[in-house]
Structure formats: C-alpha cells, structure tokens
Jmol script that loads the backbone (N, CA, C; Angstrom):
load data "model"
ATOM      1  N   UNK A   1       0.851  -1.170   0.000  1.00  0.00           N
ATOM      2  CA  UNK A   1       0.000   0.000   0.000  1.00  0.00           C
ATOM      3  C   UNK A   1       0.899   1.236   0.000  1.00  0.00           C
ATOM      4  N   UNK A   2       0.652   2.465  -0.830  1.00  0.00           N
ATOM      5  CA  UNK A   2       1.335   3.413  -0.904  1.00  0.00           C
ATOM      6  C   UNK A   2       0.964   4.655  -0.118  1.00  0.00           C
ATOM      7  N   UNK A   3       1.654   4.323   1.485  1.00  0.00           N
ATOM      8  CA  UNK A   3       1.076   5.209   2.165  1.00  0.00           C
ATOM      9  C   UNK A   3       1.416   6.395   1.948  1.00  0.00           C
ATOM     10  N   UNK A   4       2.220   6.914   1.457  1.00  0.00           N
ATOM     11  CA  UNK A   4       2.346   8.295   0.960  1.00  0.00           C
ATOM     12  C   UNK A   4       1.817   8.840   0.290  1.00  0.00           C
ATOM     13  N   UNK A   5       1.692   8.561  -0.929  1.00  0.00           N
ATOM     14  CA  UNK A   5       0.269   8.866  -1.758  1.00  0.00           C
ATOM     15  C   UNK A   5      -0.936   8.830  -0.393  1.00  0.00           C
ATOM     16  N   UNK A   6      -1.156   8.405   0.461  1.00  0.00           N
ATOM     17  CA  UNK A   6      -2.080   8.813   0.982  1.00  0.00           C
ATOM     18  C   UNK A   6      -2.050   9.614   1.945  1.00  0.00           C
ATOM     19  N   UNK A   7      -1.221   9.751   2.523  1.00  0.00           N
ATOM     20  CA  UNK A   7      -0.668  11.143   3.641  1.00  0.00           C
ATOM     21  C   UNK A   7      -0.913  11.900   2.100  1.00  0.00           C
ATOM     22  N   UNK A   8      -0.200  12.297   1.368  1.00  0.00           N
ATOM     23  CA  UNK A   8      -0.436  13.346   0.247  1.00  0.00           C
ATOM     24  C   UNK A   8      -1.667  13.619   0.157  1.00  0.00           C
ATOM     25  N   UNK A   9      -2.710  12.960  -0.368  1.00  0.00           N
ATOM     26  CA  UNK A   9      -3.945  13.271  -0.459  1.00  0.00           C
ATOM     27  C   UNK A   9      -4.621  13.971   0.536  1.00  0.00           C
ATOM     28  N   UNK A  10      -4.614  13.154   1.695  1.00  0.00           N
ATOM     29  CA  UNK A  10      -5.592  13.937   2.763  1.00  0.00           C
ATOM     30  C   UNK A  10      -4.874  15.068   3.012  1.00  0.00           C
ATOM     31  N   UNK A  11      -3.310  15.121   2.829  1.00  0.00           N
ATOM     32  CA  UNK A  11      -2.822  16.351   3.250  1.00  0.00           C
ATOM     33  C   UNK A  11      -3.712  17.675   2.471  1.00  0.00           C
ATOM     34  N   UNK A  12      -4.042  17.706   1.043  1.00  0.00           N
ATOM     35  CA  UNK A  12      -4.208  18.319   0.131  1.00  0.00           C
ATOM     36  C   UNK A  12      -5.850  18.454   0.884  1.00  0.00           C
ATOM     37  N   UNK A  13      -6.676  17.398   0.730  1.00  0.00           N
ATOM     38  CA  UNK A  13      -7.773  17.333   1.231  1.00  0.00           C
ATOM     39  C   UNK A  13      -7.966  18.293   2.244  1.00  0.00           C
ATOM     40  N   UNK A  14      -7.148  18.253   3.369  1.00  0.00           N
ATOM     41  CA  UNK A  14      -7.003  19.524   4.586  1.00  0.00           C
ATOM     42  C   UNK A  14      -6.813  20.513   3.947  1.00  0.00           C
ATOM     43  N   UNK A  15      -5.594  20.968   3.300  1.00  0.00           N
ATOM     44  CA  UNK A  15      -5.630  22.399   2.863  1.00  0.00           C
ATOM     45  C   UNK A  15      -7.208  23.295   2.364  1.00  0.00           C
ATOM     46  N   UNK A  16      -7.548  22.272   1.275  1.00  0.00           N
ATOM     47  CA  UNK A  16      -8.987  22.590   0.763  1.00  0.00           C
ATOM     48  C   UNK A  16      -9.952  22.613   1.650  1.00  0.00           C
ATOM     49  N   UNK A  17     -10.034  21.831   2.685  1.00  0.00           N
ATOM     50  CA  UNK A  17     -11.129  21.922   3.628  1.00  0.00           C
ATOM     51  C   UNK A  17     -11.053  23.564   4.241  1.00  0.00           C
ATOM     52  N   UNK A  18      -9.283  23.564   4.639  1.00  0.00           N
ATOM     53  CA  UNK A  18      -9.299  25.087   5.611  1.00  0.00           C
ATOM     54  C   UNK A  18      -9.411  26.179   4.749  1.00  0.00           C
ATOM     55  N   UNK A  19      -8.949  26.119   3.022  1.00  0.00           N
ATOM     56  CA  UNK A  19      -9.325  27.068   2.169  1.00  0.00           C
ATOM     57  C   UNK A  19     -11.227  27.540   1.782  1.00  0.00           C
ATOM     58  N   UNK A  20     -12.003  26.201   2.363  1.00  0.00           N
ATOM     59  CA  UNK A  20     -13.069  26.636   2.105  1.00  0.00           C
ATOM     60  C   UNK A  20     -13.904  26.990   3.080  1.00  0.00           C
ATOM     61  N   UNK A  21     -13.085  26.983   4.554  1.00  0.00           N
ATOM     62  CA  UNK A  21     -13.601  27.339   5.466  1.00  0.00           C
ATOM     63  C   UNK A  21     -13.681  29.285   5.656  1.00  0.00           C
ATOM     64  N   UNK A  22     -12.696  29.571   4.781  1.00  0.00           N
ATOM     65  CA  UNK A  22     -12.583  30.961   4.306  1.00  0.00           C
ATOM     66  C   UNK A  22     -13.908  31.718   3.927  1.00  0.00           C
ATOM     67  N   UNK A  23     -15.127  30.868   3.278  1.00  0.00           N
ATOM     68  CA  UNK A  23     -15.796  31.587   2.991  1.00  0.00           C
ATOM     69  C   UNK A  23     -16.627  31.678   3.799  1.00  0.00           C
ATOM     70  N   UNK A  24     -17.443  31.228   4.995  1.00  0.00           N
ATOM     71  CA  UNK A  24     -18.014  31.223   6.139  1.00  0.00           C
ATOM     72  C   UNK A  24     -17.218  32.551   6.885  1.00  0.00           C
ATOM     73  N   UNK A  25     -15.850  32.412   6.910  1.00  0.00           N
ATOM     74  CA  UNK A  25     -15.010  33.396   7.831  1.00  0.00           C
ATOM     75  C   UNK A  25     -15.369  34.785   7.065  1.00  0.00           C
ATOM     76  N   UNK A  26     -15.270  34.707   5.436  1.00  0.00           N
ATOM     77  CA  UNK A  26     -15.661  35.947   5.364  1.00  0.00           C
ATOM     78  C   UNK A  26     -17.035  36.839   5.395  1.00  0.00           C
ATOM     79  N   UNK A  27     -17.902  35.753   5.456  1.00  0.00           N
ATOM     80  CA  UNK A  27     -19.265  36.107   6.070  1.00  0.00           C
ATOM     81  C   UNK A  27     -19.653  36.805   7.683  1.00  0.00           C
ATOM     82  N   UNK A  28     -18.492  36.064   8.079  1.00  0.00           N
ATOM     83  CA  UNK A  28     -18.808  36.008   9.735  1.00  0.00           C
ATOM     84  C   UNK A  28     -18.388  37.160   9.783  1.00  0.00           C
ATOM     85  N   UNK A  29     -16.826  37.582   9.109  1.00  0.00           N
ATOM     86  CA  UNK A  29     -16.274  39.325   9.627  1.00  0.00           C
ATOM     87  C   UNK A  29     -17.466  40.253   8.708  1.00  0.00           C
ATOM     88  N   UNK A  30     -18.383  39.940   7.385  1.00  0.00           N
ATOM     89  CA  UNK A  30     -19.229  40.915   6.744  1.00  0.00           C
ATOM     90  C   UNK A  30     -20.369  41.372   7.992  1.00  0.00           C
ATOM     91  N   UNK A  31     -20.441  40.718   8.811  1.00  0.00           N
ATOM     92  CA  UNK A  31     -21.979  40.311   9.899  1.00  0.00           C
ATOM     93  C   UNK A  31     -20.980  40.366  11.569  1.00  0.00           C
ATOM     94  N   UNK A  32     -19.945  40.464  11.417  1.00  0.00           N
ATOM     95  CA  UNK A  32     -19.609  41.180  12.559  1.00  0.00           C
ATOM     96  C   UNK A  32     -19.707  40.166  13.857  1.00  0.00           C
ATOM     97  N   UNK A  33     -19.600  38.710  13.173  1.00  0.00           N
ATOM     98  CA  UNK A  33     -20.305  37.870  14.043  1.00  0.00           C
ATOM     99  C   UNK A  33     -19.130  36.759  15.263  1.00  0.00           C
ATOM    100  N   UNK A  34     -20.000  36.516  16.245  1.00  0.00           N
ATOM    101  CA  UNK A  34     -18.313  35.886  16.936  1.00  0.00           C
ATOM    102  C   UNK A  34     -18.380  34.936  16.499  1.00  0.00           C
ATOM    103  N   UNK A  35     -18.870  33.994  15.217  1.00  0.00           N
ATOM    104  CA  UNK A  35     -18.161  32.941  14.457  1.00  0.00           C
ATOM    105  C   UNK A  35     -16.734  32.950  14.539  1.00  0.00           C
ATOM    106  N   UNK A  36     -15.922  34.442  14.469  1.00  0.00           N
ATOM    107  CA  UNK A  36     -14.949  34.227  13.465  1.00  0.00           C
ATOM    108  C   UNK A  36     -13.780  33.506  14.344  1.00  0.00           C
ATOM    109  N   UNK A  37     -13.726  33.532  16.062  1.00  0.00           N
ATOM    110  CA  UNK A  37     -12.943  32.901  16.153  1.00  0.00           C
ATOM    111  C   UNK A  37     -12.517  31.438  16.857  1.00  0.00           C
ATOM    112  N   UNK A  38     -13.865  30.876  16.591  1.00  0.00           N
ATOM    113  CA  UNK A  38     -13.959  29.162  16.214  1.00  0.00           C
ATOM    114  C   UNK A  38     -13.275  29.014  15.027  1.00  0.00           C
ATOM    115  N   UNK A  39     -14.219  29.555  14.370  1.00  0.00           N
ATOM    116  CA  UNK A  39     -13.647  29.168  12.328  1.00  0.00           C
ATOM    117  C   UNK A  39     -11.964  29.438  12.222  1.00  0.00           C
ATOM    118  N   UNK A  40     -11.403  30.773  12.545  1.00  0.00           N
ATOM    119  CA  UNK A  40      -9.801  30.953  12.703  1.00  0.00           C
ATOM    120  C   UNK A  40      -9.243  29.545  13.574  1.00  0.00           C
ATOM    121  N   UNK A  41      -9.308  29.251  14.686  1.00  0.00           N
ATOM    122  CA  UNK A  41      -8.837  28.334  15.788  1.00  0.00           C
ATOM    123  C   UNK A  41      -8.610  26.646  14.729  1.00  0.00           C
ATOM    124  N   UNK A  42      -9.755  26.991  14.025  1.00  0.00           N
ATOM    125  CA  UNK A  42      -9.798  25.380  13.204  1.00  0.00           C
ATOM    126  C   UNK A  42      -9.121  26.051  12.159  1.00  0.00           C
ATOM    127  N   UNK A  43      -9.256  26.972  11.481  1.00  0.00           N
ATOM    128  CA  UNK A  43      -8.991  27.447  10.333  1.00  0.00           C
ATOM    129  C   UNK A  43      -6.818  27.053   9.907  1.00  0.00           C
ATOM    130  N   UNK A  44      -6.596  27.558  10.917  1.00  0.00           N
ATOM    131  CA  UNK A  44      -5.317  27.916  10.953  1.00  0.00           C
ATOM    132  C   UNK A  44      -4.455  26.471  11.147  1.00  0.00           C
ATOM    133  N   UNK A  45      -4.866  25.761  12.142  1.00  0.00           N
ATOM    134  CA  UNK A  45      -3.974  24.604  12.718  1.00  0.00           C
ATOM    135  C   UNK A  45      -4.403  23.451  11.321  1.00  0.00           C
ATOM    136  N   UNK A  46      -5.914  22.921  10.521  1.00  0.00           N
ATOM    137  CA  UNK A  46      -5.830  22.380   9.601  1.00  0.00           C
ATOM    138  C   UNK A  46      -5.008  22.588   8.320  1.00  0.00           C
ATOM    139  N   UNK A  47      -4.810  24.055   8.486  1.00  0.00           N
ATOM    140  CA  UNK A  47      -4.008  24.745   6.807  1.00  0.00           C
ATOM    141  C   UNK A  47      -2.192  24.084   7.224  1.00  0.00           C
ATOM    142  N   UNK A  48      -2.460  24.396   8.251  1.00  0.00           N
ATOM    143  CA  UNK A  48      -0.530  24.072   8.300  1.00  0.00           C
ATOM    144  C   UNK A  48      -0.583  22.557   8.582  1.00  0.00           C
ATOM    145  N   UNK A  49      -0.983  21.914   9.268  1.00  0.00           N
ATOM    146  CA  UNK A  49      -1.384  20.653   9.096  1.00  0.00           C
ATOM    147  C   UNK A  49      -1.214  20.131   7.762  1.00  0.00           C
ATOM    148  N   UNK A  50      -1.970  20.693   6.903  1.00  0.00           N
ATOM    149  CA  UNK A  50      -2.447  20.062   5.794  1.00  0.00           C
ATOM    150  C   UNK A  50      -0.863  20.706   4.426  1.00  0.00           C
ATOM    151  N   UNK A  51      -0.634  21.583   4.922  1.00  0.00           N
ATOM    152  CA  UNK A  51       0.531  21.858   4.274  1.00  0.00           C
ATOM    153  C   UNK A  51       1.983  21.116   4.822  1.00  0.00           C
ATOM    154  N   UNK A  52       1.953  20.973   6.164  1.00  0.00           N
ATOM    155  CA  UNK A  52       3.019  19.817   6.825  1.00  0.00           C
ATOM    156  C   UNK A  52       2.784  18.559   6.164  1.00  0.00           C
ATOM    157  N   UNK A  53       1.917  18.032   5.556  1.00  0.00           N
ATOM    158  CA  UNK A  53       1.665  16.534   4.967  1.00  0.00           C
ATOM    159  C   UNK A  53       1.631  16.892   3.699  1.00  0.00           C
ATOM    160  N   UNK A  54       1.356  17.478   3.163  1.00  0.00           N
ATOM    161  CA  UNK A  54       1.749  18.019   1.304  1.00  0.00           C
ATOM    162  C   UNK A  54       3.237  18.062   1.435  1.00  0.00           C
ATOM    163  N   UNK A  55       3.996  18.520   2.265  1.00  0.00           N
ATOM    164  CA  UNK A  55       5.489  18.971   2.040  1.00  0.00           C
ATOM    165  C   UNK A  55       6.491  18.014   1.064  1.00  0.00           C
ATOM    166  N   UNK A  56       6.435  17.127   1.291  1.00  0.00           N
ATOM    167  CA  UNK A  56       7.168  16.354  -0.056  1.00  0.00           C
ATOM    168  C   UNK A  56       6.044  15.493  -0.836  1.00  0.00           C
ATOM    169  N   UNK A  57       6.397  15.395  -1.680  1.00  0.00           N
ATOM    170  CA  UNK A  57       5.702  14.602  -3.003  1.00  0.00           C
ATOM    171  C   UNK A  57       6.303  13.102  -3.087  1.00  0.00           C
ATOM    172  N   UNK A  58       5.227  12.115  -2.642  1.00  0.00           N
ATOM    173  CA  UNK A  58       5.672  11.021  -3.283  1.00  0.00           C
ATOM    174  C   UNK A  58       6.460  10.735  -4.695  1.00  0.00           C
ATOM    175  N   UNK A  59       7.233   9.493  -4.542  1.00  0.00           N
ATOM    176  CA  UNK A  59       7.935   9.009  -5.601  1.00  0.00           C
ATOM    177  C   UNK A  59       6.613   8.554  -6.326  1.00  0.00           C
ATOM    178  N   UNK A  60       5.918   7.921  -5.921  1.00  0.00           N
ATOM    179  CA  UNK A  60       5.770   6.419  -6.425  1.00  0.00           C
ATOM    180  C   UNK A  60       4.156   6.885  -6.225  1.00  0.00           C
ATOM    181  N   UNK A  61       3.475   7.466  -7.326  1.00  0.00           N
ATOM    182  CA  UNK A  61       2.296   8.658  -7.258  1.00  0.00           C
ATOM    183  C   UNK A  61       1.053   7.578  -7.886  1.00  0.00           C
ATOM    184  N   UNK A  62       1.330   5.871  -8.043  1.00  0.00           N
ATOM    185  CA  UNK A  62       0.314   5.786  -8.087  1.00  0.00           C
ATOM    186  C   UNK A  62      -0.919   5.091  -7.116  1.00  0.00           C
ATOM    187  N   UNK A  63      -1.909   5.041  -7.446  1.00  0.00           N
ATOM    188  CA  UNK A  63      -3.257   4.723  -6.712  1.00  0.00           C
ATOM    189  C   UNK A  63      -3.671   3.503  -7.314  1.00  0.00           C
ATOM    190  N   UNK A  64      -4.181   2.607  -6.621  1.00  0.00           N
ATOM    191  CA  UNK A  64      -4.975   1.406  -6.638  1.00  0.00           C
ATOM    192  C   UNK A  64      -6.008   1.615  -6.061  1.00  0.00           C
ATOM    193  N   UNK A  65      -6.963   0.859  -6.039  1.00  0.00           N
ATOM    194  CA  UNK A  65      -8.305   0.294  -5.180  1.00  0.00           C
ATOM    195  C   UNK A  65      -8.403   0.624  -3.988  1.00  0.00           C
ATOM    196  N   UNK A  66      -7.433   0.387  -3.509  1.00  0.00           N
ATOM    197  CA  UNK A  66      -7.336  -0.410  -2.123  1.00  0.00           C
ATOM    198  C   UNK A  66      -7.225   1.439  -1.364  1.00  0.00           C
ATOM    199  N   UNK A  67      -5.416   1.952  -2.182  1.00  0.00           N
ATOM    200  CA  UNK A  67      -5.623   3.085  -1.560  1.00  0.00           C
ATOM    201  C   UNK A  67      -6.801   4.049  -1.874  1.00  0.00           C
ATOM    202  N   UNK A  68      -7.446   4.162  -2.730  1.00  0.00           N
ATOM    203  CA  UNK A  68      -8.838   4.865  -2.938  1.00  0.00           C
ATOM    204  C   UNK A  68      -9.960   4.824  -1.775  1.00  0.00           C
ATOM    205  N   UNK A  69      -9.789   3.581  -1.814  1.00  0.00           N
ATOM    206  CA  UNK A  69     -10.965   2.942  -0.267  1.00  0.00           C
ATOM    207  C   UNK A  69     -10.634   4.236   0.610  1.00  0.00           C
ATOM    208  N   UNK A  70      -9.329   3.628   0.909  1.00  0.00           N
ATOM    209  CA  UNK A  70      -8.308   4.189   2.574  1.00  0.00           C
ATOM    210  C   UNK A  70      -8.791   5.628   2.464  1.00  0.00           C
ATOM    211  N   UNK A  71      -8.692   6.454   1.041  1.00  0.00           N
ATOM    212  CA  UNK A  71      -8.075   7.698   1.358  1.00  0.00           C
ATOM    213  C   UNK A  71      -9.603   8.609   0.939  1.00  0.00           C
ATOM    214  N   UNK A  72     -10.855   7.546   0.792  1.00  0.00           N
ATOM    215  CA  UNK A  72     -12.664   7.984   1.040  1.00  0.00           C
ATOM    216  C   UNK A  72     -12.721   8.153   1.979  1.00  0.00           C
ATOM    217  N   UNK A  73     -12.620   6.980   2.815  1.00  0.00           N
ATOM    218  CA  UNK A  73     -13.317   6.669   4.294  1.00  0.00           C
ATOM    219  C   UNK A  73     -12.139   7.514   5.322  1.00  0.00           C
ATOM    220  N   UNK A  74     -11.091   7.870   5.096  1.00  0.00           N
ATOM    221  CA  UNK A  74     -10.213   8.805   5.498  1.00  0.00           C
ATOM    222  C   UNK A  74     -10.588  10.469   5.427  1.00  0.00           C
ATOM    223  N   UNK A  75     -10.822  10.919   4.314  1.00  0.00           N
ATOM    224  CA  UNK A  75     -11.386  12.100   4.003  1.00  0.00           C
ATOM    225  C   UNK A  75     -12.551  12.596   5.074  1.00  0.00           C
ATOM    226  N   UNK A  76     -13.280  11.424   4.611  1.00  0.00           N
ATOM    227  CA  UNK A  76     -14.739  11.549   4.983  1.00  0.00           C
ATOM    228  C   UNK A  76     -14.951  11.652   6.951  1.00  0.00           C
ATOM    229  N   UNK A  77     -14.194  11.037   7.354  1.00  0.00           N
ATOM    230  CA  UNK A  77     -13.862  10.900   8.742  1.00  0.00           C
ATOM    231  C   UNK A  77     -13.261  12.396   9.005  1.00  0.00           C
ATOM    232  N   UNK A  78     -12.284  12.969   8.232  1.00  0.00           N
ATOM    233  CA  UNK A  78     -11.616  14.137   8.234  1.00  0.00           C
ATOM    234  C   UNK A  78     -12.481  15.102   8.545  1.00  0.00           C
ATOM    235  N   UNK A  79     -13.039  14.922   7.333  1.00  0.00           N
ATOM    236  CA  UNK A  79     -13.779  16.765   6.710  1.00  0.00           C
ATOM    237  C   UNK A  79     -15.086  16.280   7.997  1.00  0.00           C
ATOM    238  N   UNK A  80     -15.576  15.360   8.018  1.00  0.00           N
ATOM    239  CA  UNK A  80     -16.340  15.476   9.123  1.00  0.00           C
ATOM    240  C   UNK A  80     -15.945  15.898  10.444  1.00  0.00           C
ATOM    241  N   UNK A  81     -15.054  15.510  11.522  1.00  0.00           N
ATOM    242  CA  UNK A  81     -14.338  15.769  12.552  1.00  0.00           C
ATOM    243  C   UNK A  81     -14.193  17.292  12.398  1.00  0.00           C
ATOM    244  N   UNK A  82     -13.544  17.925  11.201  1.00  0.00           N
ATOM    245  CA  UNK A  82     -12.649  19.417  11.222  1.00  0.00           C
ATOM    246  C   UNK A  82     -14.149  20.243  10.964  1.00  0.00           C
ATOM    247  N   UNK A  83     -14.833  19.503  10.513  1.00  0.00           N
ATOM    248  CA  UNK A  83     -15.968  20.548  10.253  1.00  0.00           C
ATOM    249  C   UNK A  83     -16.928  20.668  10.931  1.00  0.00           C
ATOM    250  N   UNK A  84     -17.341  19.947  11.723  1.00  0.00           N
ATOM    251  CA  UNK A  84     -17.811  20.059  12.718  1.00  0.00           C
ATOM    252  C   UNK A  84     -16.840  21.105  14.350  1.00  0.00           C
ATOM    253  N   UNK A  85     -15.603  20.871  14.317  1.00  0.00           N
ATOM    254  CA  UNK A  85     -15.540  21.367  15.096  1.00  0.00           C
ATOM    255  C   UNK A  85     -15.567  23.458  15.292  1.00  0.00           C
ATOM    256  N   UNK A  86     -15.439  23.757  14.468  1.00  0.00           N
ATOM    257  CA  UNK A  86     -16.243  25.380  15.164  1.00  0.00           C
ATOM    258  C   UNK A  86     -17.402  24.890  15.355  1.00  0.00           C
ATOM    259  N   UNK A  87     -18.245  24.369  15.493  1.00  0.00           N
ATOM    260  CA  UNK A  87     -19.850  24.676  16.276  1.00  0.00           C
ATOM    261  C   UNK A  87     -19.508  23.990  17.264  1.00  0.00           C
ATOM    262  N   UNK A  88     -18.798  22.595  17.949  1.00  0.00           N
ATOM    263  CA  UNK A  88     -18.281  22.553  18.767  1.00  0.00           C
ATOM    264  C   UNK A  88     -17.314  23.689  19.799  1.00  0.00           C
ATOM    265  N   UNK A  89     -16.266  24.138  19.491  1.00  0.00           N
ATOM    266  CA  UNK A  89     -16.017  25.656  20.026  1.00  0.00           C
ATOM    267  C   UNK A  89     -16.493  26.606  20.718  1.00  0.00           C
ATOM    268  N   UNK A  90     -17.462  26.767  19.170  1.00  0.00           N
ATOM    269  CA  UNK A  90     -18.447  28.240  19.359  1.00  0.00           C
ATOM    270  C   UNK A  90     -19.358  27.431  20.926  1.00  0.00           C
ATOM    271  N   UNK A  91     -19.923  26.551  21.043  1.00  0.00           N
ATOM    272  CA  UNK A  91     -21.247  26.194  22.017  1.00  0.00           C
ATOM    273  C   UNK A  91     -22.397  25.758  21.336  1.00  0.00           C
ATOM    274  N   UNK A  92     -22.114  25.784  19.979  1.00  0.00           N
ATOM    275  CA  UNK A  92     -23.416  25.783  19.191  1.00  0.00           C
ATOM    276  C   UNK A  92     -24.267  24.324  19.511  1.00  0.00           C
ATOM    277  N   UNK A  93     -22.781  23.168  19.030  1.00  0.00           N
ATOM    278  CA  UNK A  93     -23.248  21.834  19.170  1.00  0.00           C
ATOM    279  C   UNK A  93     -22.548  21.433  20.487  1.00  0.00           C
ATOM    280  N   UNK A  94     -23.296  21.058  21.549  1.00  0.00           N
ATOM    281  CA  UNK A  94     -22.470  20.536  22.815  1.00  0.00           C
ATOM    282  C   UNK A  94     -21.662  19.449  22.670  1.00  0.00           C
ATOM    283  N   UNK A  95     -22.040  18.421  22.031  1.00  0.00           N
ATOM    284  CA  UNK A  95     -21.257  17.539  22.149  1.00  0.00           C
ATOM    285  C   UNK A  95     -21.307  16.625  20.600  1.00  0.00           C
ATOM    286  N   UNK A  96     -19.972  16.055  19.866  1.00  0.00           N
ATOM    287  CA  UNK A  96     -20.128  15.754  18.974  1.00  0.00           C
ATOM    288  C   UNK A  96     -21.367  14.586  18.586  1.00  0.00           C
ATOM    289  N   UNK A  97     -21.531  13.743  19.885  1.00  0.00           N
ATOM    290  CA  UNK A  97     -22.655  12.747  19.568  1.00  0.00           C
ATOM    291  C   UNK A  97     -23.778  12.789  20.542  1.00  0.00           C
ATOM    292  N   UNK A  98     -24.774  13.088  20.437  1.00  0.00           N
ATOM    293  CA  UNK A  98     -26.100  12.790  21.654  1.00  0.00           C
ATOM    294  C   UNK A  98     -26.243  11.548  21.938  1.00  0.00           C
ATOM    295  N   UNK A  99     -26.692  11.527  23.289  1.00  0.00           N
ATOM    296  CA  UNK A  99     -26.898  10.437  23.662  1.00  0.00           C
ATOM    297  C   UNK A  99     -28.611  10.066  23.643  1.00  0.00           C
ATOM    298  N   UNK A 100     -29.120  11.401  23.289  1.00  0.00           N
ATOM    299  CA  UNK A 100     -30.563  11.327  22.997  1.00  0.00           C
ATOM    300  C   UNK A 100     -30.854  12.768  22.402  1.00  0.00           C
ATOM    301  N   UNK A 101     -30.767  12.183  20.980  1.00  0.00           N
ATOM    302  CA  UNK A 101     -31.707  13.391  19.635  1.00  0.00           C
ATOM    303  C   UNK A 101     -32.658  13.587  19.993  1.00  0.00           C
ATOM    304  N   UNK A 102     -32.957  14.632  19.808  1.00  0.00           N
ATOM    305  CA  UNK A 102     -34.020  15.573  19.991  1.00  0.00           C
ATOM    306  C   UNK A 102     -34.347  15.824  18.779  1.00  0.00           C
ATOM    307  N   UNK A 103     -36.269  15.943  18.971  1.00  0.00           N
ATOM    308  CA  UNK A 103     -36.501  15.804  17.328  1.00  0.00           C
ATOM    309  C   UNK A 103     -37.934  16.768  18.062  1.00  0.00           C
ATOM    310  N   UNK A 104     -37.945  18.534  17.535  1.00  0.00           N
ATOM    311  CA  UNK A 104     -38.373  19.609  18.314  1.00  0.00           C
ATOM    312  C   UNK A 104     -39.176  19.292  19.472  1.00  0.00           C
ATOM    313  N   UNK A 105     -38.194  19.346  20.474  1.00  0.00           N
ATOM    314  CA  UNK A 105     -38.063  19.430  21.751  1.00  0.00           C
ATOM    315  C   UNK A 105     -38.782  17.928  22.378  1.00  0.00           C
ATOM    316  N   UNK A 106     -38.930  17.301  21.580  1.00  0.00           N
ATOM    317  CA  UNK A 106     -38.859  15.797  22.325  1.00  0.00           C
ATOM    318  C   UNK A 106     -37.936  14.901  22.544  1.00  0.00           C
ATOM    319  N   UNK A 107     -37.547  14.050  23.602  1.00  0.00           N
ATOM    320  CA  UNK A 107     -36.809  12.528  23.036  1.00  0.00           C
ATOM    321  C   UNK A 107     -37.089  12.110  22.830  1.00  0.00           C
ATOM    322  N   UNK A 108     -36.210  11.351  21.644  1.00  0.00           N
ATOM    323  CA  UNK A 108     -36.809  10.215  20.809  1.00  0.00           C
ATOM    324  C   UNK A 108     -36.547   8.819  21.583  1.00  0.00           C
TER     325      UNK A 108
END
end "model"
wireframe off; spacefill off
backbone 0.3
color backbone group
C-alpha cells in the first residue's frame, strides 16, 4: 500500500477543507459575528497541518483500489471531525454525539 500517496492526499484534502472554510469566515467578519474565532482556531492549525503533509511529493504517485478505499473513508472521517468542530467551540453543538436526539423538543 502506498502510504504516501495517501498522507499526500488527505494532506491536500485539509488544505482545501481550511481554504473553504474561508468563505463562512468571510461572512462572519461581513456580519460582525463571533463565528470568526472558532472558524480561525480550526482554520489555521488544519491549513498548516495540511501543508506539513503536502510537504514532499511522493515518488511512487500511483493509486490502486485499495488506496482509494483508505483515502474515502479517510477524508470523509476528516472533513467530518474538522468541520464540525467550530460549532463545537463556538457552544453551538455541545457535544459531537447525543446520547438522545431531539426531534423539536422531544426525546426520541
């Protein structure tokens, strides 16, 4: 398995996640809103993150199956975790998982 090619990817994957977290941030400073410094706190540590794992380029750049799988269910775990966390931060969402959803103002 060519784990580098897959550190590469998600590395890249992060950058883009924290580059598109930019546009929320620039909403939040248009509206004056205290979004902005959840969104910065995540904003900043994923970009260098994600540029610390881009830093060298695999030799050996190709992809199979197998790493495709790895580097979905990798992403997807990613961009979920990083994106969720400003509403975590902010107070918005208390906790990443309930232990009982609420579905308007009942338990289910």
């Amino acid at each position: 398995m060519n784990y580098h090619m897959i550190r590469y990817i998600l590395g890249q994957i992060m950058k883009l996640e924290a580059a598109l977290m930019g546009l929320p941030l620039l909403v939040s400073l248009y509206y004056l809103d205290e979004g902005m410094i959840p969104l910065l706190s995540v904003m900043l540590p994923l970009g260098i993150l994600g540029y610390i794992l881009t830093g060298f380029k695999p030799k050996n750049q190709n992809i199979y199956a197998r790493e495709g799988f790895v580097i979905v269910a990798f992403a997807w775990i990613l961009l979920s975790v990083f994106g969720a966390l400003p509403f975590v931060i902010s107070g918005n969402i208390p906790d990443y998982v309930e232990k009982y959803p609420r579905l308007c103002g009942r338990v289910l």
